[in-house]
C-alpha positions as CSV (number, residue, x, y, z in Angstrom):
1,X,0.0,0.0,0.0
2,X,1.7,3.6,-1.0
3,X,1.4,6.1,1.6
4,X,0.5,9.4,0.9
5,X,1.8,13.1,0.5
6,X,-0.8,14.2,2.7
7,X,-0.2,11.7,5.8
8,X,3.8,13.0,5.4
9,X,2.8,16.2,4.9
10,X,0.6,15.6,8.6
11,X,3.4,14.2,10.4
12,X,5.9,16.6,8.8
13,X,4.2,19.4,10.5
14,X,3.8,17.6,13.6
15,X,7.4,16.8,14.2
16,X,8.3,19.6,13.1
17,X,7.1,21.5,15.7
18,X,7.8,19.1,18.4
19,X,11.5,19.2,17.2
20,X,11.4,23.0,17.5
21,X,12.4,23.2,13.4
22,X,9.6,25.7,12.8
23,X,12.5,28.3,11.4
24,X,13.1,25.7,8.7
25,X,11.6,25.7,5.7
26,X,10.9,21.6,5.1
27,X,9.2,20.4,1.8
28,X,8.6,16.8,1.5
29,X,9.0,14.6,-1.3
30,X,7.5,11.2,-2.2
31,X,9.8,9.1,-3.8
32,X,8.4,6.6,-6.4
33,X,11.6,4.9,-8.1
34,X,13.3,2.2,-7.3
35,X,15.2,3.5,-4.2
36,X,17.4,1.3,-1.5
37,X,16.9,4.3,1.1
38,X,13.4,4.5,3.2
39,X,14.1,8.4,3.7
40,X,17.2,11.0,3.5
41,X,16.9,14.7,4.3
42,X,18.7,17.3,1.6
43,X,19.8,20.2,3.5
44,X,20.4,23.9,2.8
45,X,21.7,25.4,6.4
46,X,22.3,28.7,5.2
47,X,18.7,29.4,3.9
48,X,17.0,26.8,6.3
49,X,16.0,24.6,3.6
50,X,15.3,21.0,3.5
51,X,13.6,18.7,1.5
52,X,12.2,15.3,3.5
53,X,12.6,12.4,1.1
54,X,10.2,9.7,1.9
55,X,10.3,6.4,-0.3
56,X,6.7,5.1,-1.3
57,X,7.4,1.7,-0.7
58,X,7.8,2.3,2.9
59,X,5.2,0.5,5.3
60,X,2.0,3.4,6.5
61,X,2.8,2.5,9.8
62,X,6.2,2.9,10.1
63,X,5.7,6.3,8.2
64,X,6.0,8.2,11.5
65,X,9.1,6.7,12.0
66,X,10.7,7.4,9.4
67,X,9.8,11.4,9.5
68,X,11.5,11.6,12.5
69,X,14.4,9.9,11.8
70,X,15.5,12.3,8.9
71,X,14.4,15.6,11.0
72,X,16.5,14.5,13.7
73,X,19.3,14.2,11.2
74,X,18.5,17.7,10.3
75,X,18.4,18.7,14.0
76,X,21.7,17.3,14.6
77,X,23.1,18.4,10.9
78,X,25.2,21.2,12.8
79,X,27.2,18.3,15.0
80,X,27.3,15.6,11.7
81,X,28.9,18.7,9.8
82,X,31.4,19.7,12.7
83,X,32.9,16.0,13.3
84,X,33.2,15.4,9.5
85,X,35.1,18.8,9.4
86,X,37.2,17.7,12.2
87,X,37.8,13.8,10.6
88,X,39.1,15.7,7.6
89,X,41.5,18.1,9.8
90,X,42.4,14.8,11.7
91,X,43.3,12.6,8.9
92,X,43.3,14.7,5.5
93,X,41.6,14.9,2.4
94,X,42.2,11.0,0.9
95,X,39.5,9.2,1.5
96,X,41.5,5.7,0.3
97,X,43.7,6.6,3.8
98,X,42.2,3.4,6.1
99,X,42.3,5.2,8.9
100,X,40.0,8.0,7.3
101,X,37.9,5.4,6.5
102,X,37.6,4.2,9.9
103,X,36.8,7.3,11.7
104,X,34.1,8.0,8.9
105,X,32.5,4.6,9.2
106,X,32.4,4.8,13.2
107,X,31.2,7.9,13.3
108,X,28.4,7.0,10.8
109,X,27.7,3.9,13.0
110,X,27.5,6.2,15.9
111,X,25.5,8.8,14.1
112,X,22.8,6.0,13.2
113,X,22.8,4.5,16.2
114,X,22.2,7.5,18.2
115,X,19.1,8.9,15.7
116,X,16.9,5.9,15.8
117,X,17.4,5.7,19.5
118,X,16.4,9.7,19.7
119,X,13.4,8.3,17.4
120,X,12.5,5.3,19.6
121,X,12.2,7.6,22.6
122,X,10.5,10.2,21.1
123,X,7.7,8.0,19.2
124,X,7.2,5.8,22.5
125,X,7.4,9.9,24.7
126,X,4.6,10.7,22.4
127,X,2.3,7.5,23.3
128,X,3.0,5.3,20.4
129,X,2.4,1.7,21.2
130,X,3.4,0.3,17.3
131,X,6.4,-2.1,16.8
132,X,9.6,-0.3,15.6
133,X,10.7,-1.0,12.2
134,X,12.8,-4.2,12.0
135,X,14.0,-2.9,8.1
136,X,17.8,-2.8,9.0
137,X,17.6,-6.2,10.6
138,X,15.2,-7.9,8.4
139,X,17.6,-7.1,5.7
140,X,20.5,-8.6,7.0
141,X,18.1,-11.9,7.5
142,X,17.2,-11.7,4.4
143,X,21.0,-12.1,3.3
144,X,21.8,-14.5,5.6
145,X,18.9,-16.6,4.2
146,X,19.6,-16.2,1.0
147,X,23.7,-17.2,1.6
């Protein structure tokens, strides 16, 4: 079942507020092709843009979810920013350097991990009494199974 523009559109302003992003301007955009992500946030920090990228093929009921997962990316964008700035200080521009490539991928790790437990919490603060999305780890089954 596709979700709708409106139902993001909903939540969008919701969250929004909650999140205290009502400076921002936030569109939202439904994504119908073939897309590996479930949602990703394009940012424009010196105009407060942002456009919400929502794939279609993601469950109603986890829509929620996945709206605040990406605006708490763009609420932390300021920190992503500073750390990548610093990794780059740290260990240069070469992005083949394995070291580089550690920090990055750690920091990303981290970065992940600490949004969908700012999510979890804030979608169970706010009453909600759905099951989490299992998409990370049902993927990895998947490929297990399939091995």
């Amino acid at each position: 079942m596709s979700i709708s523009e409106k139902k993001i559109g909903v939540l969008l302003k919701k969250w929004q507020r909650i999140l205290r992003l009502r400076d921002w301007d936030i569109k939202h955009v439904l994504v119908t092709e073939k897309w590996r992500k479930s949602g990703d946030i394009k940012i424009d920090r010196d105009n407060r843009m942002a456009a919400l990228m929502v794939n279609d093929s993601v469950p109603e009921k986890q829509l929620e979810e996945v709206v605040v997962h990406e605006l708490l990316h763009l609420r932390l964008y300021g920190m992503d920013q500073m750390i990548e700035a610093n990794i780059d200080i740290i260990f240069g521009s070469d992005s083949s350097d394995p070291k580089k490539q550690f920090a990055i991928n750690t920091f990303f790790i981290e970065l992940e991990s600490t949004v969908e437990n700012l999510t979890k919490a804030l979608l169970t603060a706010s009453g909600r009494e759905k099951d989490f999305w299992f998409n990370r780890v049902d993927k990895q089954i998947e490929k297990e199974l399939k091995q």
